[in-house]
N, C-alpha and C positions, 0 to 999 in steps of 0.2 A: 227250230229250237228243240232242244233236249226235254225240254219242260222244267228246268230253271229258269227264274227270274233272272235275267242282265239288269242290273237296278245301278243307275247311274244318281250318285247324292251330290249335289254341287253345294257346298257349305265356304268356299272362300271365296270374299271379295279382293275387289283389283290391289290392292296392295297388299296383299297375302300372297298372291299368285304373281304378283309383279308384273302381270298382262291386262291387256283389253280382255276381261270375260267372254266378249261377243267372240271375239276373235278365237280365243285360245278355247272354247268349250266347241266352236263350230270344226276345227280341226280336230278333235277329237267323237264329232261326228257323234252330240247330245242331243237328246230328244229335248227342246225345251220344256215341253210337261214335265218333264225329271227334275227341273234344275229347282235348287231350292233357293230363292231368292237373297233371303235373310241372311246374314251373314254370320250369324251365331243361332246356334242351336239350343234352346233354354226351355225352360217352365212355359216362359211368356208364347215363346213361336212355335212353338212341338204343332198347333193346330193347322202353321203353314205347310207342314211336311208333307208332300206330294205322294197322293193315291193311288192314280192314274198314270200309268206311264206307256203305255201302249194300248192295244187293243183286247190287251188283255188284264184283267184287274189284279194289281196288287195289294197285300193287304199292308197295312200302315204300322209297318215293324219293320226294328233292324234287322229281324231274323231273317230277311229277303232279299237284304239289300249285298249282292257279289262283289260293285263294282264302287270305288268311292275316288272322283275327282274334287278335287280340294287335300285340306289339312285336316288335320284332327290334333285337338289340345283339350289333355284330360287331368285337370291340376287343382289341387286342393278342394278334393272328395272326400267324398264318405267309403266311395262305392271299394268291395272284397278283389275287383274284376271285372273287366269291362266286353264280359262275354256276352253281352247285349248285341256285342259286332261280335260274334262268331260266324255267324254267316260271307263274314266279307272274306273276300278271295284278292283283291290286290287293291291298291293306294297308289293316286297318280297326284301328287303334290304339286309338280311342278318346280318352282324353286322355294318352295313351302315345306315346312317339316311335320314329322310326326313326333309330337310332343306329350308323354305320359309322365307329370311328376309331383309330388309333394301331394302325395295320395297318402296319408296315414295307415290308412286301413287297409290298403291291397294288398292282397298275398300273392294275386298270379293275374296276370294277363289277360289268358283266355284266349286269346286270337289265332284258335286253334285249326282256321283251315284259311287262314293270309298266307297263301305261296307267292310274291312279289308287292316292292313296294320300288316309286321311282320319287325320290322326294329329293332335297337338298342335305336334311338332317333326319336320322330318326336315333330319339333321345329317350331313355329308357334311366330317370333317375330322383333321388331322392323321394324316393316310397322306403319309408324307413321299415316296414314286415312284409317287404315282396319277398318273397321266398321260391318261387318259379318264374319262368319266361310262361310256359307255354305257347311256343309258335316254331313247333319241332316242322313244320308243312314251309316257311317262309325257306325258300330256295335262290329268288333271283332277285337280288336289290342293285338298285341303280340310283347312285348317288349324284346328282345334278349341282355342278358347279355354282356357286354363287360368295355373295358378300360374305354371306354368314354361316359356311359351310361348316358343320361340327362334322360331319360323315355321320359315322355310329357310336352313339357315348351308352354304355349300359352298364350301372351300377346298384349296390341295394348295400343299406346300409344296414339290414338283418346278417347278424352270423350265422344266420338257416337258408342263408340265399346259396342255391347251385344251381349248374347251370347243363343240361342236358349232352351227350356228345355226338347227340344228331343236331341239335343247337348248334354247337362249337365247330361243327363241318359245315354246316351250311353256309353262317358268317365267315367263317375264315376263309370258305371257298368266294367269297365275293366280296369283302373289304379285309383292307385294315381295319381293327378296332380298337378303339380307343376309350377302356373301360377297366372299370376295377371288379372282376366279377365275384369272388369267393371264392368258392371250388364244382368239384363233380358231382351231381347226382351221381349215383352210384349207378353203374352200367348193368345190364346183363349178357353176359359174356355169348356171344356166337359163332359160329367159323368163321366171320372178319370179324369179329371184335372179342380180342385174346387180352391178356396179360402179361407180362414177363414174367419167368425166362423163355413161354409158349410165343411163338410169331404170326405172324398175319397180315393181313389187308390195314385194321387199326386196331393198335396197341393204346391199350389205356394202364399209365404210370409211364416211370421216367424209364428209359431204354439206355442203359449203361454198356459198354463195351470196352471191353482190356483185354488183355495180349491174348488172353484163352479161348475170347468171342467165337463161335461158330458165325462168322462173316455170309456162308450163303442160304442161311435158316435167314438172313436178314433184308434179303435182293427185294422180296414181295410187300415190305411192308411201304404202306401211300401216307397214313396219318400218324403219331405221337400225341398223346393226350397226356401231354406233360412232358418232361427234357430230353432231350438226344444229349445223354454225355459221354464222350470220347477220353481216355485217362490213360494214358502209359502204354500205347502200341508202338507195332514197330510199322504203320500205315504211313504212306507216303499219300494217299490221296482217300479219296469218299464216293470212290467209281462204283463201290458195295450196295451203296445204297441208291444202285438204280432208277427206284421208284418213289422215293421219297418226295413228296410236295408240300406238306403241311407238319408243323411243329406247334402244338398250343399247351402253351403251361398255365395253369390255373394260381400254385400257389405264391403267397406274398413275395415281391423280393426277388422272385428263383428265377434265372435266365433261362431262355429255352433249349439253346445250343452252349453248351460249355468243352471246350476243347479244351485237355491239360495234358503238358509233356507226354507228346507224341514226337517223340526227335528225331526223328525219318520224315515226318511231314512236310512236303517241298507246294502240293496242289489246295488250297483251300477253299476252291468251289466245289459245291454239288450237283449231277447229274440234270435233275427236275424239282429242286425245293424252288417254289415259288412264293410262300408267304410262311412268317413264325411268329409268334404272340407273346407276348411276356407282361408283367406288370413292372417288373426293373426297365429300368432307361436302356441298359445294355442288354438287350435282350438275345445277342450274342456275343458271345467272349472266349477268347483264346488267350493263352499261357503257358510260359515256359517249353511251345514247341520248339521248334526247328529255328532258329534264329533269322531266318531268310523272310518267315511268315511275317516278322513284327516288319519287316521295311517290305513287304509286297504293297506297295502304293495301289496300283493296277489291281490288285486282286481284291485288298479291300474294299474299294469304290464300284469293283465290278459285282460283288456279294452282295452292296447296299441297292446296289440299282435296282437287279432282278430280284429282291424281295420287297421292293418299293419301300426302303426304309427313308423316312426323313434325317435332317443332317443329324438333328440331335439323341437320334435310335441309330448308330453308325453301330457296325462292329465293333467291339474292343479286343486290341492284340498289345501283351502286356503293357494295361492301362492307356493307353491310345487310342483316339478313333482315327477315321482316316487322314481329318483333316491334319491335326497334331503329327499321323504317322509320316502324312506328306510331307510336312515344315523339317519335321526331323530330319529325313534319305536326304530332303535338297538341302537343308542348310546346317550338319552337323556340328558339333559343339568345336571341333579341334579346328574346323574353317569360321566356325565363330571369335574364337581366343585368336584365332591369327588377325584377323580382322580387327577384333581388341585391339592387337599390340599395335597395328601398324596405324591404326588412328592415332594410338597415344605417341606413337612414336613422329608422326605430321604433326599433334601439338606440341609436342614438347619442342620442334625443331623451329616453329610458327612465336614461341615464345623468346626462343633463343637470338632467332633473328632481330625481335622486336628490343631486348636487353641492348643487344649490340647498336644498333639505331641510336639510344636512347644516351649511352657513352661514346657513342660518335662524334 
């Protein structure tokens, strides 16, 4: 060992973890001196909290503890922050989540050196004066399928709440999420992380482009911390933007990707975007291009797939998502009204026949 404590806390009973304990902590290869019996951690049991975990003595603080199997639920406190666990380095839930909410009084998190969590859920909401994350080091999350999967919900119901853009790259780089956040902490600018009209690795604000764009000042940029908007070129495709992977927009409403009358536009996918965030439903949206784009069926569904959008986060191409765009190409309005007539034209002939029967 290094001379860090490996400090393994077992705080979830079998129906938290939705396993045999025995089973599921011996696979993970627990010392049971570590494990902490009790399945809440309170006032009353803080005495059971395990000392001893090896041959070497730990002292009886969270400040030691790296490694946490089980859950954590931190709700209706007092506490500013819960940097009591600053010392923890990753969360193995299980198909248990990480639950911080209805904390009045928290302004930040604290969880400032958690670089992974694998849980079910991890829920980050209703602290109505959170005003930071703090967990700029959380890199690798692994979200464990289950019943009651939320993924990642992270909200603050402070209008001082922001949210960092080593934050916003590391979750984007590893879930969708599915949160209302505010806006940016305010960046400080480096040779990857520029401004507009300057380029880079990551741009922080919206990155607009029209006919005058210098196109290859733009090949190197990977992140948008806030919209890709495209307006009035004469661009047939978004081969430009070679390196693009991530699109996150912070503000209320604002979609990430806004495409508008680009009438040479025939191609509507991009190179390497893999994930884009928005707080509108449409989180991207296209208009009044090239008329071929609103009925590319295929290209629509193919855009939702490789950004892992669900059905009702589809692209929109004037006012359509895919599904609507599909019904439309297959079953247009003029083979509708034909359809119309020749129904009405079998009743009225089904009625006709029936008259004549009837003075027969």
């Amino acid at each position: 060992m290094d001379g860090k404590f490996l400090f393994f806390l077992l705080l979830a009973a079998v129906n938290a973890l939705g396993a045999n304990l025995t089973t599921f902590f011996q696979e993970k290869n627990c010392d049971p001196k570590c494990t902490f019996e009790t399945q809440n951690l309170a006032s009353q049991t803080v005495g059971l909290f395990p000392s001893k975990c090896s041959t070497e003595k730990l002292a009886i603080t969270f400040l030691n503890m790296k490694r946490l199997i089980g859950s954590i639920s931190v709700a209706g406190t007092k506490f500013k922050n819960v940097s009591f666990l600053a010392g923890l380095e990753s969360i193995d839930c299980g198909n248990s989540l990480v639950f911080i909410s209805f904390n009045n009084q928290m302004v930040e998190l604290g969880l400032t050196n958690l670089t992974s969590i694998s849980c079910s859920s991890f829920q980050i909401n209703s602290n109505k004066n959170l005003r930071r994350l703090g967990i700029s080091k959380l890199k690798n999350i692994t979200i464990i399928p289950s019943d009651y999967n939320m993924g990642v919900y992270i909200e603050s119901q402070s209008n001082n709440f922001c949210i960092t853009t080593e934050e916003m790259e590391n979750l984007i780089w590893n879930v969708n999420l599915d949160a209302r956040f505010g806006t940016y902490c305010t960046p400080t600018k480096t040779e990857k992380l520029c401004m507009p009209p300057q380029m880079c690795l990551r741009v922080f604000g919206d990155l607009e482009i029209g006919s005058g764009s210098d196109l290859n000042s733009m090949k190197s940029v990977q992140i948008i911390f806030g919209s890709l908007i495209i307006n009035r070129t004469n661009l047939t495709n978004f081969n430009f933007l070679e390196n693009l992977k991530y699109v996150a927009q912070m503000q209320k409403d604002k979609s990430a990707i806004i495409v508008e009358k680009n009438l040479d536009l025939v191609n509507i996918s991009f190179p390497k975007l893999k994930r884009v965030r928005s707080d509108n439903l449409h989180s991207i949206v296209f208009t009044g291009n090239n008329q071929n784009t609103s009925r590319d069926v295929d290209g629509c569904i193919r855009l939702a797939d490789d950004l892992g959008l669900f059905k009702s986060w589809s692209p929109i191409f004037d006012g359509k998502d895919c599904i609507t765009m599909n019904f439309t190409v297959h079953w247009p309005e003029n083979s509708s009204t034909k359809q119309g007539k020749m129904c009405l034209l079998i009743l009225n002939t089904f009625l006709f026949f029936i008259a004549v029967e009837q003075f027969s």
